[in-house]
Backbone as JSON, one array per atom type, in Angstrom:
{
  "sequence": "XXXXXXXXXXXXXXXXXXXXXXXXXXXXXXXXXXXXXXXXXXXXXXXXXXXXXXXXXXXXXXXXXXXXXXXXXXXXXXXXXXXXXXXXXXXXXXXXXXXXXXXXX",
  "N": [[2.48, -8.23, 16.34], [4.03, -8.98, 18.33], [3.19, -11.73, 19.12], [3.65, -13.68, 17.32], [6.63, -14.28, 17.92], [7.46, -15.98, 19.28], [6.87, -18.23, 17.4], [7.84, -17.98, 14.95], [10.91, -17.74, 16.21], [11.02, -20.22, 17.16], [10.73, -21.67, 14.63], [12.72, -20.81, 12.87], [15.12, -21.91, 14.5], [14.45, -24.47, 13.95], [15.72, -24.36, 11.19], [13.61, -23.19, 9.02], [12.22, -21.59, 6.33], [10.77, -18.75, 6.01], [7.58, -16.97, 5.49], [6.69, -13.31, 6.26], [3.7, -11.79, 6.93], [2.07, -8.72, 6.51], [-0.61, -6.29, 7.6], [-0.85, -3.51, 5.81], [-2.84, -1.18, 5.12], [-6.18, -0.24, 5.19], [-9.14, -0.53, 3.16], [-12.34, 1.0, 3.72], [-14.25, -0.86, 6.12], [-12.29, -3.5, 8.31], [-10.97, -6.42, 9.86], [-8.76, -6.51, 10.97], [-6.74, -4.0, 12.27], [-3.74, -2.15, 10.4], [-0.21, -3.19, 11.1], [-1.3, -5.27, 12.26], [0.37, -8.92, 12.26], [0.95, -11.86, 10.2], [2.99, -15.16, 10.18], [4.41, -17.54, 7.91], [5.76, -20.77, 7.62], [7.87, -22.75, 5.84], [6.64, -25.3, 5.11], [3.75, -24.58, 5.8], [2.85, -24.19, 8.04], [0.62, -21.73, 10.2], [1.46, -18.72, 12.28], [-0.53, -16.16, 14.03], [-2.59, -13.54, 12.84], [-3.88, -11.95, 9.92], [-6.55, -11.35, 8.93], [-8.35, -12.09, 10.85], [-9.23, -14.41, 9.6], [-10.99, -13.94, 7.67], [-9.36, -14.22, 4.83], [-7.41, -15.53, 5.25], [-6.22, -17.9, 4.48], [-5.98, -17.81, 1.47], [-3.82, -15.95, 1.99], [-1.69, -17.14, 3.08], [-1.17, -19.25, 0.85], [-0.26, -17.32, -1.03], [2.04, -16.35, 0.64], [3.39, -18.45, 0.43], [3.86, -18.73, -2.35], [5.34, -16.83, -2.4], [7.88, -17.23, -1.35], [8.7, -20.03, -2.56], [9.53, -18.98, -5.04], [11.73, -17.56, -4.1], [10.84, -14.27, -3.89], [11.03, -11.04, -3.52], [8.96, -10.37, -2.18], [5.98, -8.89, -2.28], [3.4, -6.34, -2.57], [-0.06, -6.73, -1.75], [-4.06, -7.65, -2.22], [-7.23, -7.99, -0.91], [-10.88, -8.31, -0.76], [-14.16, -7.45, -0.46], [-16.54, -6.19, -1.65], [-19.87, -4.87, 0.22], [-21.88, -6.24, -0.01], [-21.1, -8.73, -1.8], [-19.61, -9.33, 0.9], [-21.33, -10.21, 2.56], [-22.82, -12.1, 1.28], [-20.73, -14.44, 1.55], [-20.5, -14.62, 4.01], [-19.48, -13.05, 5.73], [-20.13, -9.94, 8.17], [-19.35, -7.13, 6.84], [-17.92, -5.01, 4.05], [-14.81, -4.6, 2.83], [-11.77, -3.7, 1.88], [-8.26, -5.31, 2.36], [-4.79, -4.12, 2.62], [-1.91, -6.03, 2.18], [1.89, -6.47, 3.04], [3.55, -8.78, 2.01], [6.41, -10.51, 2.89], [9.66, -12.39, 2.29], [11.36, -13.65, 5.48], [14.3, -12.27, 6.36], [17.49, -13.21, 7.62]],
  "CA": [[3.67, -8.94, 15.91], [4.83, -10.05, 19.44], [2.34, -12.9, 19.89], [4.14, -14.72, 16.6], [7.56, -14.17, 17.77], [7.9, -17.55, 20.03], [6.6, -19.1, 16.86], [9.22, -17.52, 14.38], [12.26, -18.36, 16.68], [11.12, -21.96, 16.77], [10.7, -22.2, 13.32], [14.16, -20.18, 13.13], [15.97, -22.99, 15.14], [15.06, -25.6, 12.67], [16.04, -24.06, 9.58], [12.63, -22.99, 8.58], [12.5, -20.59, 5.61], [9.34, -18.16, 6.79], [7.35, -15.18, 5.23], [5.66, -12.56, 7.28], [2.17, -10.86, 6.14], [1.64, -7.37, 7.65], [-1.57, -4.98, 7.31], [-0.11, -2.1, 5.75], [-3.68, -0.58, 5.0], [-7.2, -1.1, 4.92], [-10.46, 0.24, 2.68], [-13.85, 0.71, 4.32], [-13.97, -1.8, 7.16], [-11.14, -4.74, 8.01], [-10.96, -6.89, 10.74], [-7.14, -6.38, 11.75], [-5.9, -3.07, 11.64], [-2.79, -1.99, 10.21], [0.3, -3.4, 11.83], [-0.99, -6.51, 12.41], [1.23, -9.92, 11.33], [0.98, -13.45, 10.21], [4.23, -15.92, 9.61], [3.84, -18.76, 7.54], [6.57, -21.16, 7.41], [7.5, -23.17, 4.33], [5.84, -26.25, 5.13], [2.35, -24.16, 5.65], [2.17, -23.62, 9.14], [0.72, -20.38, 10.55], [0.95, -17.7, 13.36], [-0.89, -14.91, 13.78], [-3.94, -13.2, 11.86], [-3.93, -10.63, 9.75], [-8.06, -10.83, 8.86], [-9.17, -12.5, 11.62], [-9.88, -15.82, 8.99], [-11.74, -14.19, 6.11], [-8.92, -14.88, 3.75], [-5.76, -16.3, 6.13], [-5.98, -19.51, 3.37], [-5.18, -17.02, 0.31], [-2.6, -14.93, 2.1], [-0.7, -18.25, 3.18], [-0.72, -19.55, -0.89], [0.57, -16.16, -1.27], [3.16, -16.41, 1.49], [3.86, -19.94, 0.28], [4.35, -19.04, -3.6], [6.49, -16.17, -1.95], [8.8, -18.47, -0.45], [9.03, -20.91, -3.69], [9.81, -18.5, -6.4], [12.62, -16.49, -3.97], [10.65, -13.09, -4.34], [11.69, -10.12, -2.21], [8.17, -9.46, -1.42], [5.03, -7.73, -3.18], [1.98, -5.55, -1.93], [-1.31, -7.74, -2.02], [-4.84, -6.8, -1.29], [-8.29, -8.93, -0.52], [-11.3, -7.15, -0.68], [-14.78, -7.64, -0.89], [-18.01, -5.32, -1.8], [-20.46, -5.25, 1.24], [-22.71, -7.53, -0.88], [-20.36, -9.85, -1.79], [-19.05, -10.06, 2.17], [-22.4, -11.0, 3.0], [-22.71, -13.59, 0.25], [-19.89, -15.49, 1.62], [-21.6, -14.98, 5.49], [-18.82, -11.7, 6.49], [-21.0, -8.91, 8.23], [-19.42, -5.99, 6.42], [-17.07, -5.65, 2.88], [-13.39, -3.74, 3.14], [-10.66, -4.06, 1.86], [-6.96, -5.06, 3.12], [-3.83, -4.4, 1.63], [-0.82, -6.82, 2.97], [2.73, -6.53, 2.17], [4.23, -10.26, 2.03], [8.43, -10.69, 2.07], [10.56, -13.52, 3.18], [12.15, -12.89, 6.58], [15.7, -12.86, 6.48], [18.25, -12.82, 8.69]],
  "C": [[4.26, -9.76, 17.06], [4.05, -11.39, 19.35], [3.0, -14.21, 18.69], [5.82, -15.11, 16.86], [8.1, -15.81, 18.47], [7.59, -18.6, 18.08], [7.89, -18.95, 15.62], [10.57, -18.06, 15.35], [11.9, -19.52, 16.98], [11.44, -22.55, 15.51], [12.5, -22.02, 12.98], [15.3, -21.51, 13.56], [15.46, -24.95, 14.66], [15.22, -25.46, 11.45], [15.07, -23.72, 9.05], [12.58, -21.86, 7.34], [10.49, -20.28, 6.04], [9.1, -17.02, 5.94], [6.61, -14.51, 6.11], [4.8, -11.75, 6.08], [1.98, -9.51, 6.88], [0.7, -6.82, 7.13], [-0.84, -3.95, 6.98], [-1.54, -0.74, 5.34], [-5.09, -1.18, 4.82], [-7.88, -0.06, 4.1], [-11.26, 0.01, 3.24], [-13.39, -0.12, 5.42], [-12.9, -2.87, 7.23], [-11.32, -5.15, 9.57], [-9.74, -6.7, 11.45], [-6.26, -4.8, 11.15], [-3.99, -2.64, 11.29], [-1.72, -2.22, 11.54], [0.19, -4.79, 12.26], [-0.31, -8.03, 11.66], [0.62, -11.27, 11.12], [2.07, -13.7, 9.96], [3.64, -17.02, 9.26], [5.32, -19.12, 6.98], [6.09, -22.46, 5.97], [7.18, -24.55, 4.21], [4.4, -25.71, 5.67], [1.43, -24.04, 6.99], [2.29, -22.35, 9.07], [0.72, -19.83, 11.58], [0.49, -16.31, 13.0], [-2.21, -14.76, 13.14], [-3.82, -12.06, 10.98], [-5.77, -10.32, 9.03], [-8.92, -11.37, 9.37], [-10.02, -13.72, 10.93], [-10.65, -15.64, 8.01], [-11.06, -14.59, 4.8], [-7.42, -15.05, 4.26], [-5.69, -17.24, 4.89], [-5.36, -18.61, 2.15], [-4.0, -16.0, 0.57], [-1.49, -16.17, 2.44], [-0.38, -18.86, 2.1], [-0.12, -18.51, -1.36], [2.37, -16.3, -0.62], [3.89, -17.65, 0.89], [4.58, -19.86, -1.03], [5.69, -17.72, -3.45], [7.68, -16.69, -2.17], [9.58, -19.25, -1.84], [10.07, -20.38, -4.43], [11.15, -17.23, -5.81], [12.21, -14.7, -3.77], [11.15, -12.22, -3.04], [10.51, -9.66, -1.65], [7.19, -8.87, -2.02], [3.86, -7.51, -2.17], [0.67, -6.59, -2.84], [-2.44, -7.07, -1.76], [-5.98, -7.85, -1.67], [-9.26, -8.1, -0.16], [-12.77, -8.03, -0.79], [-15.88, -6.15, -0.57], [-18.71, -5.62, -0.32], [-21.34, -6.1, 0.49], [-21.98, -8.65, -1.0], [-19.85, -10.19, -0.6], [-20.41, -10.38, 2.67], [-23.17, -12.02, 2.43], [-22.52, -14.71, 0.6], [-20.34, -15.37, 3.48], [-19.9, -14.25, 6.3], [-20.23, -10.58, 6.86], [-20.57, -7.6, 7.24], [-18.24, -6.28, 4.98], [-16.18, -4.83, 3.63], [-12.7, -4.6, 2.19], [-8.81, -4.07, 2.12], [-5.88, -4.99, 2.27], [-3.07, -4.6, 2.86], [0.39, -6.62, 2.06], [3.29, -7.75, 2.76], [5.7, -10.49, 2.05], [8.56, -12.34, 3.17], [10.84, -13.2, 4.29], [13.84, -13.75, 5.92], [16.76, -12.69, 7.49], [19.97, -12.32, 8.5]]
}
């Protein structure tokens, strides 16, 4: 979480409305264990990782329709079979569950 925080208080100090992504669990293998963050502000920049880039693009349309629709936040999860992560050219499957909210202050 520290390594997004310069990027959050920038965004912060221009009015930015932001959600954060956190690992709150994984299945089988995951690239970022629990604890780790992303912020995605509401023009669609990001900091952070929370799967090291196998599905950052669908947790930021997440974060993004967050943002839109006001929500306080829901549990997400991204997953694939070990077959299917080697389909798409991942070495191993898992899956992550993220919980998504607005930040507020």
């Amino acid at each position: 979480m520290r390594e997004i925080l310069n990027d959050i208080d920038y965004w912060r100090s221009q009015n930015k409305r932001i959600a954060i992504a956190r690992v709150v669990d994984i299945e089988g293998s995951g690239p970022r264990d629990p604890g780790a963050a992303m912020a995605v502000n509401q023009d669609g920049e990001v900091s952070g990782s929370v799967s090291g880039g196998c599905v950052e693009g669908a947790v930021v349309a997440e974060a993004l329709e967050i943002l839109r629709n006001n929500s306080p936040g829901q549990l997400v999860k991204f997953g694939y079979s070990d077959d299917e992560a080697f389909a798409v050219g991942l070495t191993c499957g898992g899956v992550v569950h993220l919980f998504i909210q607005p930040l507020e202050w």
